[in-house]
N, C-alpha and C positions, 0 to 999 in steps of 0.2 A: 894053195890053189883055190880060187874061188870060182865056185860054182853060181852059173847064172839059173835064176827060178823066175818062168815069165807071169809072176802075178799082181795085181792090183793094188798097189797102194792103198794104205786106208783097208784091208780087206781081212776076215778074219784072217785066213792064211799069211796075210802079210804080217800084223801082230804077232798073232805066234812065232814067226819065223827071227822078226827082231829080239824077241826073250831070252834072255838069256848072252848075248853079244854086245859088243862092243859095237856101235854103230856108229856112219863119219859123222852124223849129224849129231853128234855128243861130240864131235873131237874136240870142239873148240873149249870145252869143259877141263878135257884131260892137257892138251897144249897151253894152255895158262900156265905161268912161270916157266916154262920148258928150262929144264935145267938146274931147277928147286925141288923142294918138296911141292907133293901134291896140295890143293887147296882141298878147303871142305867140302867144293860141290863135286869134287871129281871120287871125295873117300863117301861121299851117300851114295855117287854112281854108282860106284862098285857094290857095295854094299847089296843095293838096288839087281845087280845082274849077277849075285851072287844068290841072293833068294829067287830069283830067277830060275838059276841051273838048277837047284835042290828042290823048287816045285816042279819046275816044267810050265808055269805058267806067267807070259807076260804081266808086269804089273802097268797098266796104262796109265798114262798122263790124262787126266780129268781138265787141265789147264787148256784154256780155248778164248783167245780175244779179238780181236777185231780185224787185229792184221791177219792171222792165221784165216779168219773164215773168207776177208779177203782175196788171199793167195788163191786157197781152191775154187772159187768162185772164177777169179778170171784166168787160172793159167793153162787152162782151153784155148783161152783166146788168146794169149802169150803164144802159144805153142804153132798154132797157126799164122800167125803174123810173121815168128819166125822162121816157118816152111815157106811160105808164100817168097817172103825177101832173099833167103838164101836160096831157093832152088832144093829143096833138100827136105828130105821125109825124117821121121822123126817117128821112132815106134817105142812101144809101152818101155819104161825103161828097169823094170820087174825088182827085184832083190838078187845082189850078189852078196853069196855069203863063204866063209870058208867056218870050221869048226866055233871059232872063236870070235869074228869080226864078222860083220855086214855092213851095205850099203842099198839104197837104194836111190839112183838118180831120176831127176824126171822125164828123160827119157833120152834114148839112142838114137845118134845119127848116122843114117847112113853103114857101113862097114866096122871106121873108124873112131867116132866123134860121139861125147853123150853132153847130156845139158842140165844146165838147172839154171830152175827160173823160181825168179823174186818178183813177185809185184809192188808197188813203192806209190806211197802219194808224191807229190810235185816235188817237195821241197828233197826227199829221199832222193827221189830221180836225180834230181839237178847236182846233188852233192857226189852220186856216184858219176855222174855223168866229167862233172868238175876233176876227181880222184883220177880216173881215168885207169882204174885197176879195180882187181874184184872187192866187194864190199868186206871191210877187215872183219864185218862179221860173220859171214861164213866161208872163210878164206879156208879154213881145213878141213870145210866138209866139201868141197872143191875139191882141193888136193888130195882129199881123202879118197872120194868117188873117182876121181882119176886115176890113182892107183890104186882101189881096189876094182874096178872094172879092169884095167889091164888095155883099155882106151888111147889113143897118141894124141887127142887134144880134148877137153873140155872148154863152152861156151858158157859163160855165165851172163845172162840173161835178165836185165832190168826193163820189166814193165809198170807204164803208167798210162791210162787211162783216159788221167785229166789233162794230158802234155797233147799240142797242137799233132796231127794226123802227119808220121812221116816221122815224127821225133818222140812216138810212143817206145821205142826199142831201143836199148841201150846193150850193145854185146862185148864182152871184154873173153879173148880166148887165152888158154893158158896151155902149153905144150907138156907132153910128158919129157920129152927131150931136155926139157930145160929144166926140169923139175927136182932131182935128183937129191938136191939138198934136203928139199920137204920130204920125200920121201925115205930119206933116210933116219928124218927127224920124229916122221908119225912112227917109224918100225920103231926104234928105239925108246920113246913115250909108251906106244901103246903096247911091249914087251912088259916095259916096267909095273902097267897100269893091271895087267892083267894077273902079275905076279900081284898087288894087290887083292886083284878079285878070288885069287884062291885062298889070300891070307883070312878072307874076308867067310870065305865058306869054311872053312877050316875051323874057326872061332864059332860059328854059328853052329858047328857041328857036333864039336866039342866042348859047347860053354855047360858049366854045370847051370840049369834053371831054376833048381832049386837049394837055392844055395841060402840055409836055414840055420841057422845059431843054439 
């Protein structure tokens, strides 16, 4: 069961609260080879949210470029553009987290509906716009936030900026209804991954440090 927490992105509270979890925005990390062994970047995750649980304190990402500062910059104005066109409000979209996992979307539609928004220069735009599906790079933290919210559709959301006025929004929606395959695909991944993460604490626990001749 996941618990919804209505706080701000980006916020101490919010950090803390990702520490220690498995978050959708890593899943495309853990969903790599689905059906293999894990890769390297998904055994540092773990690793990563395993020194997590046994401090208690998030270890943050210092990594910050261009697109990232980007995004936050305009997904205000994303967010409104898409209020305005659909008819439909759109409130903080906070951390859902259950013991082990979290997400946090960028925000709730309405009842039913939550969203996440990309901002994209032209060439980005045009090629999702072209795909005419959600961008294969965050396709499971999409599907992720869709079902860990517990949501019946997510909108994903391409904004640009520099595209003629009327064709700055680009929305591709994905149903939970139809979803079921992914959903079954992220439980069984991120069951496996987790069992990881306690192999991972377990060794950190139990490693002799000094181990002298």
């Amino acid at each position: 069961m996941f618990e919804f927490h209505d706080i701000d992105q980006n916020s101490d509270e919010w950090f803390a609260m990702r520490g220690g979890r498995l978050t959708s925005s890593k899943l495309g990390v853990i969903m790599a080879n689905y059906g293999k062994a894990f890769g390297e970047p998904a055994k540092k995750y773990a690793q990563q949210i395993a020194v997590e649980q046994l401090t208690g304190k998030p270890i943050a990402s210092k990594y910050k470029n261009d697109a990232m500062e980007r995004g936050h910059e305009q997904e205000p104005i994303a967010r409104r553009l898409y209020e305005s066109e659909t008819f439909s409000q759109v409130s903080n979209g906070g951390f859902f987290c259950s013991d082990k996992i979290g997400c946090s979307p960028d925000g709730l539609v309405n009842d039913d509906g939550v969203v996440e928004i990309k901002s994209a220069e032209a060439s980005m735009h045009y090629a999702r716009t072209k795909r005419d599906a959600i961008d294969p790079q965050y396709k499971w933290q999409c599907y992720g936030n869709l079902l860990f919210t517990g949501r019946k559709w997510l909108d994903f959301i391409s904004f640009c900026d520099e595209y003629p006025e009327g064709k700055r929004l680009y929305v591709y929606r994905i149903l939970a209804s139809e979803s079921e395959e992914y959903f079954e695909q992220i439980n069984i991944r991120s069951g496996e991954f987790l069992k990881m993460v306690s192999e991972s604490k377990k060794h950190i626990e139990t490693c002799n440090y000094f181990n002298q001749k």
